[in-house]
N, C-alpha and C positions, 0 to 999 in steps of 0.2 A: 741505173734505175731499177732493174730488176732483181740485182743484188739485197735493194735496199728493201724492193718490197718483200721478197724473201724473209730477210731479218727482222720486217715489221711483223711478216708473221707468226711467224717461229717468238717471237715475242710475245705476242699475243698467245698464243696457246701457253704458253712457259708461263704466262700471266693468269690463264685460264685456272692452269692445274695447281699452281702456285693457291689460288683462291677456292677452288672444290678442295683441297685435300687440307686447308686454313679449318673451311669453313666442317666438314667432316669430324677433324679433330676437338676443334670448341663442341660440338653436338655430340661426342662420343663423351668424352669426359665433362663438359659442363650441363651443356643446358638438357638432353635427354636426362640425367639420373635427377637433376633439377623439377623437372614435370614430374618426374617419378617419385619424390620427396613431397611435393607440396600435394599430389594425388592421396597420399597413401595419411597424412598429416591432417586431411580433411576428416579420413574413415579413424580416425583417433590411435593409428599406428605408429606409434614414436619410435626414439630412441636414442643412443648416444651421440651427444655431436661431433662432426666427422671436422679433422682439418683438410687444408686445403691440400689437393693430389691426394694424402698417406692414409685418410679416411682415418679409422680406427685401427690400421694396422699395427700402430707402438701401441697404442693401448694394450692388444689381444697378445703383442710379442710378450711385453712387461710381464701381463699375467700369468703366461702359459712358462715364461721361463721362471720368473715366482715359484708357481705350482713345482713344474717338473725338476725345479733343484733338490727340492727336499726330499730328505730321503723317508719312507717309508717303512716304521719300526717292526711291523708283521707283513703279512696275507692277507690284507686288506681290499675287499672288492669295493666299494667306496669309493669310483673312481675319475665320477663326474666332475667334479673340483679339481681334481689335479689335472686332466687333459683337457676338458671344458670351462675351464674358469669364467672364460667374458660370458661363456652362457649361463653359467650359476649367476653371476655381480648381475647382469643384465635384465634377466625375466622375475629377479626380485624386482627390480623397480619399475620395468614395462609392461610384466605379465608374460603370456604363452605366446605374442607375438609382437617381434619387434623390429625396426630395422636398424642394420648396423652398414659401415661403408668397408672394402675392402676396396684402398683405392678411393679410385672414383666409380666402383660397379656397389650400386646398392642392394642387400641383403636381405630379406625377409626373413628371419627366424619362426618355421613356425610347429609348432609340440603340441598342436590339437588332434588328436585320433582322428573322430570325422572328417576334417578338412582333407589331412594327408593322404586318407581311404581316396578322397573324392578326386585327388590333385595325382596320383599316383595311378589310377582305375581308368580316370572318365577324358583325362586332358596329354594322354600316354604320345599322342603325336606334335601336338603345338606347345610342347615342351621338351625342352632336353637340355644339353649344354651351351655355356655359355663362353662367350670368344674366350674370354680369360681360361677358361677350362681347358679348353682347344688348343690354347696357344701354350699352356705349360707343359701337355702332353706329348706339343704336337711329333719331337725328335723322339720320343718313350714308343710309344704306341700310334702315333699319326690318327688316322682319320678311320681307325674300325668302329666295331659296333660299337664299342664300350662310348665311343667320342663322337659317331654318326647323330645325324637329324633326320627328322623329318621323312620324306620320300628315300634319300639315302638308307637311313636305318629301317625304314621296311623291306626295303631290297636284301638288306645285308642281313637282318635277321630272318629273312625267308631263305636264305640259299645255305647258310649255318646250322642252321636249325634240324636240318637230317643228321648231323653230327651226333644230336643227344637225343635221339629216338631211341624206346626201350631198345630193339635188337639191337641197335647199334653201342649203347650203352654194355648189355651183354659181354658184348667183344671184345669190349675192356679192358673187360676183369679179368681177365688171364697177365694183361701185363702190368695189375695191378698187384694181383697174385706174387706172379714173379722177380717183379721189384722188392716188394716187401720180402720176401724171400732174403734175397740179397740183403738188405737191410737189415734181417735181424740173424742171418750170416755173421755180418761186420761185426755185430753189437756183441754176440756170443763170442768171437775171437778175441774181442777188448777184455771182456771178461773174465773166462775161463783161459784165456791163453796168457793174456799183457797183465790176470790180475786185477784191470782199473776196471771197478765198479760204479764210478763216478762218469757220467756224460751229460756234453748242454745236447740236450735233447732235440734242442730246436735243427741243430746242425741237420742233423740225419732226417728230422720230416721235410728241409728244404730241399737235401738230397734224392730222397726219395721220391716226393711231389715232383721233382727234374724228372727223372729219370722216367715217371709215368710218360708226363706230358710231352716229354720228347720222345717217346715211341709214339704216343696216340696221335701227335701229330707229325711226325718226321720216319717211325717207320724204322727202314734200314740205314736211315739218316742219324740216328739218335746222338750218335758221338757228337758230331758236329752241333746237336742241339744242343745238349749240355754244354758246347760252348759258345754258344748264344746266351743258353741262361745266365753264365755268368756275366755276360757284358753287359747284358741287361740290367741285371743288379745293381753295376757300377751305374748306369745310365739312370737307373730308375732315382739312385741316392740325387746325383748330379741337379736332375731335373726338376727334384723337389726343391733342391737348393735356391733355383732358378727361378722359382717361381714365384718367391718370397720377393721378387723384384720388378714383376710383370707390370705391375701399379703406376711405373716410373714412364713416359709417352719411351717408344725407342730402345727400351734397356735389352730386346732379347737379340737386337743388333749389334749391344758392344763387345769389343774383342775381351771380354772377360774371360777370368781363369775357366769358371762354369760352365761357358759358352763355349768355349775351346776345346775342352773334354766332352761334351756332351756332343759336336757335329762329328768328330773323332771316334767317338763311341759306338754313333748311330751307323756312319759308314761302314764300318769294320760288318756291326751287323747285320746289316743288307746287303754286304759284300757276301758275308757266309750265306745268307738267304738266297742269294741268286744263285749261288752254284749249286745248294741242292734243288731250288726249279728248275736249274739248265741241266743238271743232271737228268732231272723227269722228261724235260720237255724231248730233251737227245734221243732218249729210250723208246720214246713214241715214235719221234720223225724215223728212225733209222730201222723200226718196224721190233723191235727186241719187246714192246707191250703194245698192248691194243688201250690202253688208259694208264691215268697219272698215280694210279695207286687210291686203296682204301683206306688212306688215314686222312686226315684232316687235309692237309695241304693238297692231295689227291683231289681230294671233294671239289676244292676250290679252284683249282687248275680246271679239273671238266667242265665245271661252271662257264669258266671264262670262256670254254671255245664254244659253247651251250650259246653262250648271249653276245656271242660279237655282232649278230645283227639284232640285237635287241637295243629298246633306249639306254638302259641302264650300262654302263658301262666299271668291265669290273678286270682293271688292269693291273698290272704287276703289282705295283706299287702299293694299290688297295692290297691283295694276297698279302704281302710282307706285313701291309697293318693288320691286318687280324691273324697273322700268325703270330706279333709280338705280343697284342691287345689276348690273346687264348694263352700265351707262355705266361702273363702274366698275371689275367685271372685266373690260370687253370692250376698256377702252381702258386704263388706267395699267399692265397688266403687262405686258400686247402693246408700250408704247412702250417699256418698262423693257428687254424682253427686246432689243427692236431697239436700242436705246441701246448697251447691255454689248456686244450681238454685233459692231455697230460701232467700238465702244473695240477689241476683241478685234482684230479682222481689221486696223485701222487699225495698231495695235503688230505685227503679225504677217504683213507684206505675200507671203511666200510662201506663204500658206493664201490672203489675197485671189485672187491669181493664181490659185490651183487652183480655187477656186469660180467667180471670172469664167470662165477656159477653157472650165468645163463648161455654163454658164449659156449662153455664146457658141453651144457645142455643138448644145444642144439647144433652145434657145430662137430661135437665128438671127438675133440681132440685134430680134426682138419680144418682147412681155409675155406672160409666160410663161402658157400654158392651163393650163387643172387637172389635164389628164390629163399634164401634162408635168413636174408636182414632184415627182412619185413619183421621177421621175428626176436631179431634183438629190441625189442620195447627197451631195457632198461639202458642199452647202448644210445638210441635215439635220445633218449630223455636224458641223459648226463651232457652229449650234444646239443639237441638243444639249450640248455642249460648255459652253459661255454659261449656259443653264439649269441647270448643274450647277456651274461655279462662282459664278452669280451668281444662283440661282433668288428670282426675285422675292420671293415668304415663304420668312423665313428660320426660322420654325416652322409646325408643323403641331397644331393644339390639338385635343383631342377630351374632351368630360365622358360618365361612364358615369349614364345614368337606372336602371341595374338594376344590382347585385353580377354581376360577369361574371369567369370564368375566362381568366385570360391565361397559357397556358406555365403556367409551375409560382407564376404570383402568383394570389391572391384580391384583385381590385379591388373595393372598395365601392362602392356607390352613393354620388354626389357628386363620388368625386375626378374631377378633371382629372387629363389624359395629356396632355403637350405633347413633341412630337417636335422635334427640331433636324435639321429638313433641311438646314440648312448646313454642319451639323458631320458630319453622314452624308454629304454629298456631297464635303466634303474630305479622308474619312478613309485614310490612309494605309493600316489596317488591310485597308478594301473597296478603292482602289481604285490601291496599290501605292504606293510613294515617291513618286513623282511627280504623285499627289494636287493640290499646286499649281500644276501647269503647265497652262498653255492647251495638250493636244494633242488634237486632236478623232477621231484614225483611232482613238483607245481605243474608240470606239462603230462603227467598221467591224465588230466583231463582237459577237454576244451575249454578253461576259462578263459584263456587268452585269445586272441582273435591276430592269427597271419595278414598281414597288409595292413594293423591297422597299429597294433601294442608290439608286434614283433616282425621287424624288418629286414635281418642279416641279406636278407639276398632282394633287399628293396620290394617290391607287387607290381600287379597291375600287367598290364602288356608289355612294359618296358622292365622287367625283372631280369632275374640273372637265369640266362638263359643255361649256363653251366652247373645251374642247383644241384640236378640229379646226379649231374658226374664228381661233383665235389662231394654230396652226401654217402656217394655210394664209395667212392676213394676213401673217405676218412673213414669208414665202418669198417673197410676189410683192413687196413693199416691196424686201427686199435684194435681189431678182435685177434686177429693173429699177434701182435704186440701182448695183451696180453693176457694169451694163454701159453706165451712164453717165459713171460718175465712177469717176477710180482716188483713194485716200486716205490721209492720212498722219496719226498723232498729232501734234498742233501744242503744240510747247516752252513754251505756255502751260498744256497741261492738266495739273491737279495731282490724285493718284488720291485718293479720298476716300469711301470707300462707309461712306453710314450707313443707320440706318435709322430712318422713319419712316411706321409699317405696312410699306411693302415696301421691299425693300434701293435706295437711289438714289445717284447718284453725287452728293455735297456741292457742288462748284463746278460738276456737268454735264460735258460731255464736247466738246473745241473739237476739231475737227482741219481738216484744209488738206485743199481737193477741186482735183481736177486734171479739168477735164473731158476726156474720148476722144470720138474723131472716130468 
């Protein structure tokens, strides 16, 4: 008898959970994006209609592999149609805002300046990422700032945030210096030694961009970060693969090829991760330091023993995420950005000229100080430039956690807002005919407005809290670059920007270096 009432039990809850986790999944994928359709359908926000589960996902595949087959006969900046396609086909026929389905998670597209200022400024905490976001990062980068929410991410970005304080910023640039050093070391040997005046360019800014951020964050660790970086790479490729499939109820549990490589990948990483915390942590307990070190992971280990009796709780596991979430903003958009800017200047040799003169100017034939980038004006302005036709993300995604008022729409809780910074950065409308030319004196004045027509590092309170380390990284790289070398696009390079995660160039970027005396 008691057997049986046992198993009536056990029955019972196995029935329970059987019907909460039924009932969970119909309201994730149907009837929530359901209210959120017929809500937004009301305010006259349309758009493509979705089938059932794949949403618009073959649609946007079809397009984007359309686009990105064809090849591209010049240097063509032009290049919202070829990586944004469904957003070109789509806001002809919807307008500036529409919604689309990825899946069953509904989109908002929206490329109205105001709104974006207003949604990016005023709503920075009851918005951020959304599960799908979460879920394709989560093995890449896991749960740092880059993927935090809410009370989370104001934690994480108050305890990070001493990282890129000007002194500390300072600090830098000695191992920014010296990397670059090494860099164009290497680039000279190839040269004048091997003869080859040919290089993809892009190699050596990834290289480079490594070798910074694994000193700023690892220190006397570096080696071993550089072999982090690479895994990541592989991990980061994997993930995006992966995520093209999240759509599917279950799919990030199958034993797929994807799946298999990427739990494989991530281990291996936080294997290496752990041994240089237990290295720190050894150094402390055994009395050899009175703290965990001044670089980033340092920071973050004091922290921890800072807030063991606080609420927030900020353990290992968190450190290894925003060690990978900093490895990977602090180096893939910095190389990306120096790449493009390099492509740019190499097609454009009378903007190099203006930039060396001025580099020559005031740098004097040395590595430029901190206090002396202020003063490359025409370096910043070929920069910005670059970041605006070629800004790393070429969206900007935000999910509402609350019903929020935007302008004259009522957003629900649930929807995503996905902004197309690329398509806002090309647009004719903001920033005149000439939208697709490389010219960079457009930014010699304030016409343009930050957070609102120009977004490379997003706005607002939730922006990119590594601006100034990236800005300042990518100046001293090109300014010693080159008042080394003058440089030419090489008749091999073929233009080809696609994207995966962030805008890259398909074949890389070759061109011919000349060194100067």
């Amino acid at each position: 008898m008691a057997f049986q009432l046992v198993l009536a039990a056990i029955l019972v809850v196995c029935v329970t959970v059987l019907m909460k986790v039924t009932y969970e999944t119909i309201s994730c994928y149907w009837l929530i994006p359901r209210r959120i359709k017929k809500i937004m359908e009301k305010q006259r926000v349309r758009g493509p209609k979705p089938r059932f589960l794949v949403g618009n996902i073959l649609e946007m595949a079809s397009l984007i592999s359309k686009s990105t087959s064809q090849e591209m006969d010049s240097i063509n900046h032009d290049i919202v149609g070829r990586l944004l396609p469904h957003f070109v086909a789509w806001s002809k026929i919807y307008g500036k805002r529409f919604i689309y389905w990825n899946g069953t998670e509904p989109r908002m597209c929206l490329s109205e300046p105001e709104l974006i200022k207003e949604l990016l400024s005023k709503y920075s905490t009851i918005s951020g990422k959304s599960w799908l976001q979460q879920q394709g990062s989560k093995h890449f980068i896991g749960r740092g700032l880059l993927m935090a929410n809410g009370d989370d991410w104001c934690h994480q970005r108050h305890i990070v945030a001493p990282a890129f304080m000007v002194d500390k910023l300072k600090s830098y640039a000695e191992y920014m210096v010296e990397c670059t050093k090494e860099m164009l070391q290497s680039l000279e040997n190839r040269v004048l030694d091997l003869g080859q005046n040919e290089v993809e360019i892009g190699e050596y800014m990834a290289r480079v961009t490594a070798d910074i951020i694994s000193r700023t964050e690892f220190d006397s660790n570096c080696d071993k970060g550089k072999q982090i970086f690479r895994l990541l790479t592989h991990l980061q490729y994997y993930c995006s693969r992966a995520t093209q499939h999240l759509w599917f109820p279950g799919s990030r549990f199958f034993p797929s090829k994807y799946n298999r490589e990427i739990k494989s990948l991530k281990m291996e990483v936080e294997r290496l991760l752990m041994e240089i915390i237990q290295s720190r942590k050894d150094c402390v307990e055994i009395g050899r330091s009175n703290s965990y070190g001044n670089d980033l992971l340092g920071l973050l280990l004091n922290e921890m023993q800072k807030r063991k009796s606080s609420g927030f709780s900020l353990n290992l596991q968190l450190i290894m995420d925003e060690c990978k979430t900093f490895f990977f903003a602090g180096h893939e958009t910095t190389a990306l950005l120096l790449t493009w800017t390099i492509m740019l200047l190499a097609s454009n040799p009378s903007w190099q000229d203006k930039v060396r003169a001025q580099v020559n100017e005031v740098c004097n034939g040395n590595p430029p100080a901190v206090d002396q980038l202020s003063k490359l004006t025409t370096l910043n302005m070929v920069i910005n430039e670059s970041l605006r036709l070629y800004p790393p993300a070429s969206v900007l995604p935000r999910m509402a956690f609350e019903d929020i008022k935007l302008g004259d729409l009522h957003i629900p809780k649930g929807l995503s807002i996905w902004i197309p910074v690329l398509a806002i950065h090309h647009s004719e409308e903001i920033w005149g005919e000439d939208a697709n030319e490389f010219k960079p004196d457009r930014f010699a004045s304030k016409s343009y407005s930050p957070g609102r027509h120009f977004l490379p590092f997003a706005a607002g309170p939730r922006n990119c809290i590594g601006q100034s380390f990236a800005l300042m990284e990518a100046k001293i790289i090109l300014a010693m670059l080159i008042s080394k070398f003058s440089f030419t696009i090489s008749e091999n390079y073929r233009h080809a920007p696609v994207i995966v995660l962030t805008i890259k160039p398909k074949y890389g970027v070759q061109i011919r270096l000349n060194p100067l005396n």
